[in-house]
PASEBA-1860 file (N, C-alpha, C; in nm, 3 decimals):
! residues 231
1> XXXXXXXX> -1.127/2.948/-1.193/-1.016/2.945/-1.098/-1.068/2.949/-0.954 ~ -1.172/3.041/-0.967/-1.226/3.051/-0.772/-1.280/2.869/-0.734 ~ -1.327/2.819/-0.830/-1.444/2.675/-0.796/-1.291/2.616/-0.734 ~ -1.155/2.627/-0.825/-1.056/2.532/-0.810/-0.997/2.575/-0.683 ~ -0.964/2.704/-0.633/-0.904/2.749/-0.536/-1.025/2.649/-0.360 ~ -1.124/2.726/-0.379/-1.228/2.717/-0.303/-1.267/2.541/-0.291 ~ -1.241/2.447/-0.391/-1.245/2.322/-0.364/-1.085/2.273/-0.319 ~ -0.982/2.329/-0.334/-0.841/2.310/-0.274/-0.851/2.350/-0.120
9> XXXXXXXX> -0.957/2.434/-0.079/-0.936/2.485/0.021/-1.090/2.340/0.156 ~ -1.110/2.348/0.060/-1.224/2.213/0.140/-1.155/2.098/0.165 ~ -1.052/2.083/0.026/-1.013/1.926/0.053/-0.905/1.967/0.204 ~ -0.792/2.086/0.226/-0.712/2.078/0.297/-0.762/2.078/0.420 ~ -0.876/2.155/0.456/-0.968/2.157/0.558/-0.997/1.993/0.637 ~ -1.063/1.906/0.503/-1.070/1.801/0.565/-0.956/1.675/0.611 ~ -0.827/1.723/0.517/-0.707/1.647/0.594/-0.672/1.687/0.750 ~ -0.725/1.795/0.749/-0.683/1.796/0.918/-0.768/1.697/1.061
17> XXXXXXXX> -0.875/1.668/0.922/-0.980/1.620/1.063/-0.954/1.474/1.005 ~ -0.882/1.428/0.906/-0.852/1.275/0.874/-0.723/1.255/1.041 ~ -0.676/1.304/1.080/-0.583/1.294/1.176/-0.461/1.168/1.124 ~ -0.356/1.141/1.126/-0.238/1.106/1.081/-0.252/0.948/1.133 ~ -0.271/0.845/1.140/-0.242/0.695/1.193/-0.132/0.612/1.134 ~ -0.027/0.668/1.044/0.078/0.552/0.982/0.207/0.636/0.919 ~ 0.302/0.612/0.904/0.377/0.696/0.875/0.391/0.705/0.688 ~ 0.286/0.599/0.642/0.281/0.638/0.528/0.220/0.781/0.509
25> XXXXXXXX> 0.085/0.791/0.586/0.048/0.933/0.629/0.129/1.006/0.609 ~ 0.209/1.020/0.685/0.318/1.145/0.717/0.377/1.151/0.600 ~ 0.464/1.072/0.547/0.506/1.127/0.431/0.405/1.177/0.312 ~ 0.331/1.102/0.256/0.233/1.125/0.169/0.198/1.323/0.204 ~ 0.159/1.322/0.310/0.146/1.463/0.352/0.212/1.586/0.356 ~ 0.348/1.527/0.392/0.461/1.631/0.469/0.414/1.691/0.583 ~ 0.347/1.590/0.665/0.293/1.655/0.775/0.363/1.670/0.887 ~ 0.479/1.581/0.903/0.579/1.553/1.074/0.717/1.625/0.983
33> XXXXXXXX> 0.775/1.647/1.045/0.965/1.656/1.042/0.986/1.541/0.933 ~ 0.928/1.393/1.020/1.001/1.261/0.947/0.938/1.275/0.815 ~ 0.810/1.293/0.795/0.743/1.254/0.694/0.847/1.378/0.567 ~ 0.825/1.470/0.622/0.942/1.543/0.529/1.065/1.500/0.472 ~ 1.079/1.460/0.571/1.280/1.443/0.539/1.224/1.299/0.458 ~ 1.183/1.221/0.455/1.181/1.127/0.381/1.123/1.180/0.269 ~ 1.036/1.239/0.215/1.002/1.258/0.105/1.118/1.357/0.051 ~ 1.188/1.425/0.108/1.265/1.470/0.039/1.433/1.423/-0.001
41> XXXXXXXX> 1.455/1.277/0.104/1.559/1.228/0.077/1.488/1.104/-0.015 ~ 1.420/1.065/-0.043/1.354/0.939/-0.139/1.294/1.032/-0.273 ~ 1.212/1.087/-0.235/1.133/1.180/-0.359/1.217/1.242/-0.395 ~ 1.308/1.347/-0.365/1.361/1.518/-0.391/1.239/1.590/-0.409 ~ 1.148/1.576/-0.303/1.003/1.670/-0.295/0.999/1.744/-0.179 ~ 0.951/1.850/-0.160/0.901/1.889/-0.060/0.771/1.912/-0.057 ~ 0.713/1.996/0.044/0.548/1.946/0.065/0.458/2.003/-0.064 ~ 0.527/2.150/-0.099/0.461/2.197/-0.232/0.463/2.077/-0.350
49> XXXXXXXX> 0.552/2.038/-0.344/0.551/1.937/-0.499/0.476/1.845/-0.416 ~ 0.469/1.780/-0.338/0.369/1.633/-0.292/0.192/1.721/-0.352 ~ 0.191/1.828/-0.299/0.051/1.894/-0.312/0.008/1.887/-0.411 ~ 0.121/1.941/-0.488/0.102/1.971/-0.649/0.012/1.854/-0.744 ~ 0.113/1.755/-0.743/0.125/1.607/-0.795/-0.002/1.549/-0.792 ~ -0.039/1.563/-0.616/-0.158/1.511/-0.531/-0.282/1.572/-0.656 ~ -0.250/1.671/-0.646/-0.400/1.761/-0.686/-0.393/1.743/-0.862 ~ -0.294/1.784/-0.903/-0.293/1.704/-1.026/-0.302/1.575/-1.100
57> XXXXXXXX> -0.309/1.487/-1.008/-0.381/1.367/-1.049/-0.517/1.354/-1.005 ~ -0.598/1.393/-0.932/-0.726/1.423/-0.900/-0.805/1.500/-0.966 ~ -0.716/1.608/-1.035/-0.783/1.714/-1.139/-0.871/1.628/-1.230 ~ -0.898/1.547/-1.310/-0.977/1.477/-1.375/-1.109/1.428/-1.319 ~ -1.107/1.494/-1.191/-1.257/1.460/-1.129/-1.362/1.561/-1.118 ~ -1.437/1.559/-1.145/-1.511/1.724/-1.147/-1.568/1.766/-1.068 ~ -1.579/1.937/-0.998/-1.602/1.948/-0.868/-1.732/1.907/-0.897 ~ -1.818/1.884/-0.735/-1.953/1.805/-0.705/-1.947/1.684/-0.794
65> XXXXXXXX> -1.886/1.611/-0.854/-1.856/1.485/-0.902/-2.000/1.407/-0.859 ~ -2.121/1.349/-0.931/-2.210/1.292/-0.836/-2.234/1.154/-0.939 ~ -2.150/1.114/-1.038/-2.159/1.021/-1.090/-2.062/0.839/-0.945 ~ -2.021/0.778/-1.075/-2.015/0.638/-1.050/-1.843/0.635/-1.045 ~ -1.740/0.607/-0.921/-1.652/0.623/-0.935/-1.608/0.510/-0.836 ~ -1.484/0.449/-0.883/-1.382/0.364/-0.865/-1.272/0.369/-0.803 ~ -1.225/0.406/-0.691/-1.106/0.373/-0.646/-1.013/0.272/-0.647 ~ -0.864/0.264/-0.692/-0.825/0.117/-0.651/-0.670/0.193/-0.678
73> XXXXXXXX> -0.576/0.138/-0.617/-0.612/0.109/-0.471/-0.590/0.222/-0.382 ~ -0.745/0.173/-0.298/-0.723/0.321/-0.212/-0.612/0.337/-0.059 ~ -0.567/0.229/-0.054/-0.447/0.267/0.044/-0.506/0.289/0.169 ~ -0.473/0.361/0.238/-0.519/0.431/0.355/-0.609/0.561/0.340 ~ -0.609/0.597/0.239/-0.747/0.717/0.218/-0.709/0.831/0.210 ~ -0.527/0.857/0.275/-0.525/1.007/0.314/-0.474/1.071/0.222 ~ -0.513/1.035/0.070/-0.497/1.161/-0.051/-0.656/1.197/-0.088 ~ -0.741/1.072/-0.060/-0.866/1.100/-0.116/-0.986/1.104/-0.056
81> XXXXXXXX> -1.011/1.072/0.070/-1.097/1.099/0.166/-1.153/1.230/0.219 ~ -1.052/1.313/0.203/-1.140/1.430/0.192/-1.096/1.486/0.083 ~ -1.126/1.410/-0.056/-1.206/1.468/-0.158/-1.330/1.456/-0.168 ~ -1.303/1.283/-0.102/-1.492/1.290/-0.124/-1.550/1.376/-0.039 ~ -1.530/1.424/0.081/-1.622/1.519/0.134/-1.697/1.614/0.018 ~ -1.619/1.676/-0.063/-1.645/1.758/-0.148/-1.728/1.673/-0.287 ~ -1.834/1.551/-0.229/-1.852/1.478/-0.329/-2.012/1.429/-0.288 ~ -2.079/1.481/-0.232/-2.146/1.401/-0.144/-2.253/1.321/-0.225
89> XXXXXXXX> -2.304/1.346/-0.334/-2.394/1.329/-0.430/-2.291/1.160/-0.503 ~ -2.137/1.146/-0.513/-2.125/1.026/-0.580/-2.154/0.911/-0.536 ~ -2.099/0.800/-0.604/-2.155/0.671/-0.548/-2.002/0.611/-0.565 ~ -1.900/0.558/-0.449/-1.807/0.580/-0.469/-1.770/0.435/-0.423 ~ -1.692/0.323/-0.467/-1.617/0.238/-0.461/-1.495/0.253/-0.419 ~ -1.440/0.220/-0.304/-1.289/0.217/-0.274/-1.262/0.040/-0.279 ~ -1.163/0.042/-0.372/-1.093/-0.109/-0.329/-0.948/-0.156/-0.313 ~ -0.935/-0.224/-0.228/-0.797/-0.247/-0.208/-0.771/-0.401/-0.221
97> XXXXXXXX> -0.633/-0.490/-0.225/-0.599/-0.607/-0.190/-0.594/-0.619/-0.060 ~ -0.566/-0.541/0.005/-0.506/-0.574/0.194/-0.587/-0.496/0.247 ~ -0.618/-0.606/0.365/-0.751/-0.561/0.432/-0.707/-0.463/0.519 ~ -0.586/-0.463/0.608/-0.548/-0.373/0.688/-0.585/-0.211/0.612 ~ -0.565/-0.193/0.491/-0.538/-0.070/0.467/-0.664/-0.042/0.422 ~ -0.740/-0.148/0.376/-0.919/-0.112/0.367/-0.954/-0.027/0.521 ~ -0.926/-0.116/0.627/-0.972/-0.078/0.720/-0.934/0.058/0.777 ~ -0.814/0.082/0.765/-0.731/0.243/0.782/-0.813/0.348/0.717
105> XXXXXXXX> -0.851/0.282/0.600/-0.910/0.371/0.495/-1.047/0.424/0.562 ~ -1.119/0.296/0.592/-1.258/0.359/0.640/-1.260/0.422/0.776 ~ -1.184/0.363/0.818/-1.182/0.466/0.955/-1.198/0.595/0.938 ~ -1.067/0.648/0.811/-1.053/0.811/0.809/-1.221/0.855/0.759 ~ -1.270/0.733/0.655/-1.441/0.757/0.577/-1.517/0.769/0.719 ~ -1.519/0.703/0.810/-1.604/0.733/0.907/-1.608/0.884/0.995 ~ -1.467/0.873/1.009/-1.420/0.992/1.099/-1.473/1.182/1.018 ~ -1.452/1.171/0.911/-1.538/1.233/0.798/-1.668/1.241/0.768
113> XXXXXXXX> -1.737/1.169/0.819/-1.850/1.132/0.835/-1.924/1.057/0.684 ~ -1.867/1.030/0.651/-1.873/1.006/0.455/-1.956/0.857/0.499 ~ -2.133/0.887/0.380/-2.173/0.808/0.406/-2.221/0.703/0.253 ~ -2.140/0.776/0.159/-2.138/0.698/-0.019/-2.030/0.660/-0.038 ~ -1.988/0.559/0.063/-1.854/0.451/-0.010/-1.801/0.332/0.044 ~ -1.838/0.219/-0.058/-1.829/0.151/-0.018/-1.720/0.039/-0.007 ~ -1.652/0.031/0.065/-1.518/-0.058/0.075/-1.504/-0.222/0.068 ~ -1.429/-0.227/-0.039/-1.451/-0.376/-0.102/-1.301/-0.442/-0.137
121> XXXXXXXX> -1.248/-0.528/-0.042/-1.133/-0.590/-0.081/-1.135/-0.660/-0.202 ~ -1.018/-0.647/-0.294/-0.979/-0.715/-0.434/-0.880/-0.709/-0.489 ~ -0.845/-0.773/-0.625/-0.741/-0.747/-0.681/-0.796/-0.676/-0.809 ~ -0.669/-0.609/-0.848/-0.737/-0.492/-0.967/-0.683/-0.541/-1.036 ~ -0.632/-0.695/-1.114/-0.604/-0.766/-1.154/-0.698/-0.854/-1.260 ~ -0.799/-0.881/-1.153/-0.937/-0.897/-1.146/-1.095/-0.866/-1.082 ~ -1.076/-0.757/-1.149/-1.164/-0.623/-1.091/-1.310/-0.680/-1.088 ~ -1.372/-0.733/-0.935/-1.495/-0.802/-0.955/-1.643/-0.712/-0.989
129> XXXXXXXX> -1.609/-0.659/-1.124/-1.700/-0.555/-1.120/-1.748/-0.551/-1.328 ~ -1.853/-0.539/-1.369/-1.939/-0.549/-1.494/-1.858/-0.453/-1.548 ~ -1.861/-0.472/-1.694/-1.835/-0.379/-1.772/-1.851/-0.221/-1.777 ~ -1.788/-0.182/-1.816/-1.846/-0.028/-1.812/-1.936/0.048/-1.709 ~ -1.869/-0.010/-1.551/-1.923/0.007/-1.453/-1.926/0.131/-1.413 ~ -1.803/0.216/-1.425/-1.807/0.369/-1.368/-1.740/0.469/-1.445 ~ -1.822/0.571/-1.423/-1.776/0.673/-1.499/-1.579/0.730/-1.482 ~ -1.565/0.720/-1.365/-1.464/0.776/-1.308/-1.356/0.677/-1.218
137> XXXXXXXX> -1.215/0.610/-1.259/-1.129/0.553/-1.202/-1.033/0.595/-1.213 ~ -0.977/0.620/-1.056/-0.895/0.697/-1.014/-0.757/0.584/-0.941 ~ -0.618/0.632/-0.994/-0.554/0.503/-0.932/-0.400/0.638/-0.854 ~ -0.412/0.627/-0.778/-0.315/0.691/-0.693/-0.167/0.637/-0.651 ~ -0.081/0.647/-0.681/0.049/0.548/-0.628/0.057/0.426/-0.583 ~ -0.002/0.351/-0.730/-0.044/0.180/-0.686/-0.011/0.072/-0.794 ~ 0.029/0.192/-0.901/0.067/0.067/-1.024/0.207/0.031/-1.055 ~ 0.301/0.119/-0.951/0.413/0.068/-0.916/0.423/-0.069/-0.821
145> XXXXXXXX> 0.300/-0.060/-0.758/0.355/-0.207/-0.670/0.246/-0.297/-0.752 ~ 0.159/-0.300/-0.846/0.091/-0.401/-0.862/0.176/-0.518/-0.931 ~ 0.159/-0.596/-0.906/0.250/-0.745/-1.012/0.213/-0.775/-1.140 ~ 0.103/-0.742/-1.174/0.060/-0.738/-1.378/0.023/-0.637/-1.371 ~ 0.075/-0.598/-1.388/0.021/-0.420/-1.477/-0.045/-0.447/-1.590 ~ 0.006/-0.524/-1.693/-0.049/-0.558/-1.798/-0.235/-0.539/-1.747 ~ -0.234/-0.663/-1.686/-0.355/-0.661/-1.607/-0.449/-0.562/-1.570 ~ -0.361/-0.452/-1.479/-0.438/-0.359/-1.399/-0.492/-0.279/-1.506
153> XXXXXXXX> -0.395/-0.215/-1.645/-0.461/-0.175/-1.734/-0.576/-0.200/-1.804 ~ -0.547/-0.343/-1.852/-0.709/-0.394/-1.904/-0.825/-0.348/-1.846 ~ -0.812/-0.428/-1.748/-0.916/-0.419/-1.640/-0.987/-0.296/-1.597 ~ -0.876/-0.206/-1.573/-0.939/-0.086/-1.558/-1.034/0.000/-1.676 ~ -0.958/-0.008/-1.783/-1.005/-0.012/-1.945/-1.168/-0.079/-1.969 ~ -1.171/-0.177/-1.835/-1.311/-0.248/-1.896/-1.413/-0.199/-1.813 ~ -1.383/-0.179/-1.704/-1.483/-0.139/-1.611/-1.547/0.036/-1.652 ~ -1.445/0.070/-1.748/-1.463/0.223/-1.740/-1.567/0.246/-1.806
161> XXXXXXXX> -1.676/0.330/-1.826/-1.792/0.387/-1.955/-1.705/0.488/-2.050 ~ -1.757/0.438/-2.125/-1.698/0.481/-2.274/-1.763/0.636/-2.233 ~ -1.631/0.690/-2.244/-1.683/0.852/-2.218/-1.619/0.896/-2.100 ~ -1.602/0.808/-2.001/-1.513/0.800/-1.837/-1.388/0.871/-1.833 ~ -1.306/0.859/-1.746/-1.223/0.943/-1.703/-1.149/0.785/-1.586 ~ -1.011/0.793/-1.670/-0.917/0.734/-1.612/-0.762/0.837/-1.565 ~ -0.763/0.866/-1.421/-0.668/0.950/-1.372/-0.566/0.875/-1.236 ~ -0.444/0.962/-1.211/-0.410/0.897/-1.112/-0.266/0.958/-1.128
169> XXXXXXXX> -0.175/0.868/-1.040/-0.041/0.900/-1.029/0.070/0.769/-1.010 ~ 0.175/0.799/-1.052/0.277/0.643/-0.919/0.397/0.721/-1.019 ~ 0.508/0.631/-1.000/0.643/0.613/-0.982/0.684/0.622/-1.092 ~ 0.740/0.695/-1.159/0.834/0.631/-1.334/0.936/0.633/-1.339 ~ 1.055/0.541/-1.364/1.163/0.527/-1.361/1.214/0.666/-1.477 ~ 1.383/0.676/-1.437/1.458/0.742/-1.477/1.432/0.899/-1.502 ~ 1.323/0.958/-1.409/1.306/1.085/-1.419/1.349/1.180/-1.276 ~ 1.411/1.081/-1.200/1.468/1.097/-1.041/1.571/1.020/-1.040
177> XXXXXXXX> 1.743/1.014/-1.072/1.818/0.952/-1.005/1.808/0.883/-0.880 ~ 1.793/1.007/-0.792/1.787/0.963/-0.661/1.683/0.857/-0.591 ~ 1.586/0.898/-0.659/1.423/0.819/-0.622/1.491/0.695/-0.645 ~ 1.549/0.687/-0.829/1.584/0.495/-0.916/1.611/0.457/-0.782 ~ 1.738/0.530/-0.739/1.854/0.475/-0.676/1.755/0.392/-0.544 ~ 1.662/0.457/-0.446/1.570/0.405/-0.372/1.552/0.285/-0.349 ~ 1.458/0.312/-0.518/1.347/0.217/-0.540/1.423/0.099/-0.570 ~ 1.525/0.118/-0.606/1.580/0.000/-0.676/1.664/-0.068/-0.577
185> XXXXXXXX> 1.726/-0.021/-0.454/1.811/-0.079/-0.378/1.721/-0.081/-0.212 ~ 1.564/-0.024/-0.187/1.562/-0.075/-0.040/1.409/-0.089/-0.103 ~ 1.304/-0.025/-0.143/1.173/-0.040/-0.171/1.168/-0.165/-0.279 ~ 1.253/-0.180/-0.368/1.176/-0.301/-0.428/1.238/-0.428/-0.369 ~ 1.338/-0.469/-0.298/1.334/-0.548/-0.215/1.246/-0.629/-0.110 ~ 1.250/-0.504/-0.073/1.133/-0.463/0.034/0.984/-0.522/0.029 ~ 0.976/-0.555/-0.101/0.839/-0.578/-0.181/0.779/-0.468/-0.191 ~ 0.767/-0.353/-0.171/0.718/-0.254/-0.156/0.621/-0.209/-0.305
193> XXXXXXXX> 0.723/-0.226/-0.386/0.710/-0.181/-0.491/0.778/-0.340/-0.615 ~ 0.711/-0.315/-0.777/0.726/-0.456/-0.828/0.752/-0.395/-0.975 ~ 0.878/-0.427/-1.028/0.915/-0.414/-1.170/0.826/-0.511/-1.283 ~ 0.779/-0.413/-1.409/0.875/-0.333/-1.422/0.800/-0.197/-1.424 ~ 0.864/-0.118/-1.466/0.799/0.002/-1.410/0.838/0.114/-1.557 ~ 0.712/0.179/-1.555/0.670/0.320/-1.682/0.789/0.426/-1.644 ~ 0.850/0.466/-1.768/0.874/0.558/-1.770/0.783/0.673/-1.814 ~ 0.784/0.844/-1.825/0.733/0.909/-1.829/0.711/0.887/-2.007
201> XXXXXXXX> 0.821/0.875/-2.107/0.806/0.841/-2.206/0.638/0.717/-2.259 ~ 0.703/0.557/-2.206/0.618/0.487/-2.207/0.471/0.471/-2.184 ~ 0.488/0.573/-2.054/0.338/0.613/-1.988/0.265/0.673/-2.098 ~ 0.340/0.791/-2.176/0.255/0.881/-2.251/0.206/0.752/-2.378 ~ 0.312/0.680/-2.455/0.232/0.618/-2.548/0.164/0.531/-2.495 ~ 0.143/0.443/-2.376/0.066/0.346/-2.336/-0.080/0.458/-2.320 ~ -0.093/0.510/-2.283/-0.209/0.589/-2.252/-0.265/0.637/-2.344 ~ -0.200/0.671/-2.460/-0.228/0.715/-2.557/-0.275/0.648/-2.695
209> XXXXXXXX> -0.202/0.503/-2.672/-0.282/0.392/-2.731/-0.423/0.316/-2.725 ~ -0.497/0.382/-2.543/-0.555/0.315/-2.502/-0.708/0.450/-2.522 ~ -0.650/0.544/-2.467/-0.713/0.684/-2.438/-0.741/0.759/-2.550 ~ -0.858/0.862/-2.509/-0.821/1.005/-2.556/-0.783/1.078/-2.442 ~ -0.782/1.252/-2.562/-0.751/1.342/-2.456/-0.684/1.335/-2.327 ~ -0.535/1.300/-2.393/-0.461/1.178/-2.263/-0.367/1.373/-2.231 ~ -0.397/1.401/-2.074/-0.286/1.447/-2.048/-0.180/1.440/-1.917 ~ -0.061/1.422/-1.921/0.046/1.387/-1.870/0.141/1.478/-1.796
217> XXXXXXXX> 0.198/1.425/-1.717/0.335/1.559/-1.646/0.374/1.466/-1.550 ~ 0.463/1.529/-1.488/0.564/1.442/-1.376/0.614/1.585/-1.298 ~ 0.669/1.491/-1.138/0.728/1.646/-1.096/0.824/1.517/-1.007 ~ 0.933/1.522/-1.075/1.069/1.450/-0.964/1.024/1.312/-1.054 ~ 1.010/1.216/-0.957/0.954/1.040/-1.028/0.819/1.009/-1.033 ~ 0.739/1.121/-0.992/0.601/1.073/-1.007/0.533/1.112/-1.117 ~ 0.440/1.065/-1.227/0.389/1.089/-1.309/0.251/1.097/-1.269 ~ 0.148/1.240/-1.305/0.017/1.217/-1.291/-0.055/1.201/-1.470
225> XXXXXXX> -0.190/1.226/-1.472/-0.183/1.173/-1.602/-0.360/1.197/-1.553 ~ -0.439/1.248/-1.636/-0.615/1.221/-1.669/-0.648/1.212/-1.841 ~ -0.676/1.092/-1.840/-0.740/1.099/-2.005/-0.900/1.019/-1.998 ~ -0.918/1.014/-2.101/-1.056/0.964/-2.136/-1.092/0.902/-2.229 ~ -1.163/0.801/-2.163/-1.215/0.658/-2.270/-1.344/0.731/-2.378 ~ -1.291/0.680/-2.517/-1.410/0.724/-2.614/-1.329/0.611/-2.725 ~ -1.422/0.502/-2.719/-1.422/0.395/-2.827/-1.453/0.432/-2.950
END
């Protein structure tokens, strides 16, 4: 419990020195007024449950982590950038489709001073990367907007080492009225986000078809989830 407290307390340390650049920031965080009120009129979250969620989909990474790990997509960085601080020994892949948010991303990697990661635009669709490339792929609130999921699963499935650790979080329908109501009438318009989309149900047997030691939870519409590849 102290390693978990004492690495909760490094990662929050280093969100302060990531400094805020987008208002995805802010919400993701609950760091402004706005970023609040939106997560709690879209989510029904407040900053404890964003934390929660956050850290529970990351839990599948092990502290000093110094293996082979995968990001996708890393967004703007500000759930996982200062994890890696607390990582310095891995060898770490961030990839995204859109370059803008590659670039957001490394900024916060620079500003951190983080010097094991390397940022590589793509689609996780078609993950330009060998088989059984990394121990550790981590997917954070991204398989709600990807357009084949079908896809992103495989793929991720292939790159992983038998023995790896596939973790992460996003969106599942019908476990938030309020969220559906959202997603379904201004974010997926929006393009924001792309049907169709896991329920908490579906999630568990898809993962569980694919995985071991698959475990699962949700808090409002987000589902986190760490299991592990063993062929």
């Amino acid at each position: 419990m102290k390693n978990i407290v004492d690495r909760s307390k490094r990662i929050r340390s280093a969100y302060r020195l990531t400094a805020r650049n987008s208002f995805y920031d802010d919400m993701i965080t609950c760091s402004t007024f706005l970023g609040r009120f939106i997560s709690r009129l879209v989510w029904d979250m407040n900053a404890e449950d964003s934390a929660e969620y956050q850290m529970q989909a990351m839990s599948g990474i092990p502290d000093m982590f110094s293996g082979r790990l995968l990001e996708v997509p890393v967004g703007t960085g500000v759930i996982t950038m200062p994890l890696y601080c607390t990582m310095p020994e891995a060898e770490i892949t961030c990839l995204d489709y859109s370059p803008e948010m590659l670039i957001r991303a490394q900024e916060k990697g620079e500003r951190l001073g983080l010097k094991n990661i390397v940022f590589q635009q793509g689609d996780v669709g078609m993950l330009p990367f060998a088989d059984s490339s990394f121990d550790v792929v981590i997917s954070l609130n991204g398989f709600h907007a990807f357009p084949d999921k079908e896809a992103a699963y495989q793929e991720i499935f292939r790159v992983l080492n038998n023995g790896g650790t596939f973790c992460g979080c996003f969106y599942v329908a019908g476990a938030c009225k309020r969220t559906d109501f959202f997603i379904r009438c201004l974010y997926q318009p929006m393009k924001f986000f792309s049907p169709p989309y896991e329920t908490v149900q579906s999630l568990d047997i898809r993962l569980k078809s694919m995985y071991k030691q698959v475990k699962i939870g949700n808090i409002k519409g987000i589902a986190y989830f760490t299991c592990r590849k063993n062929l």
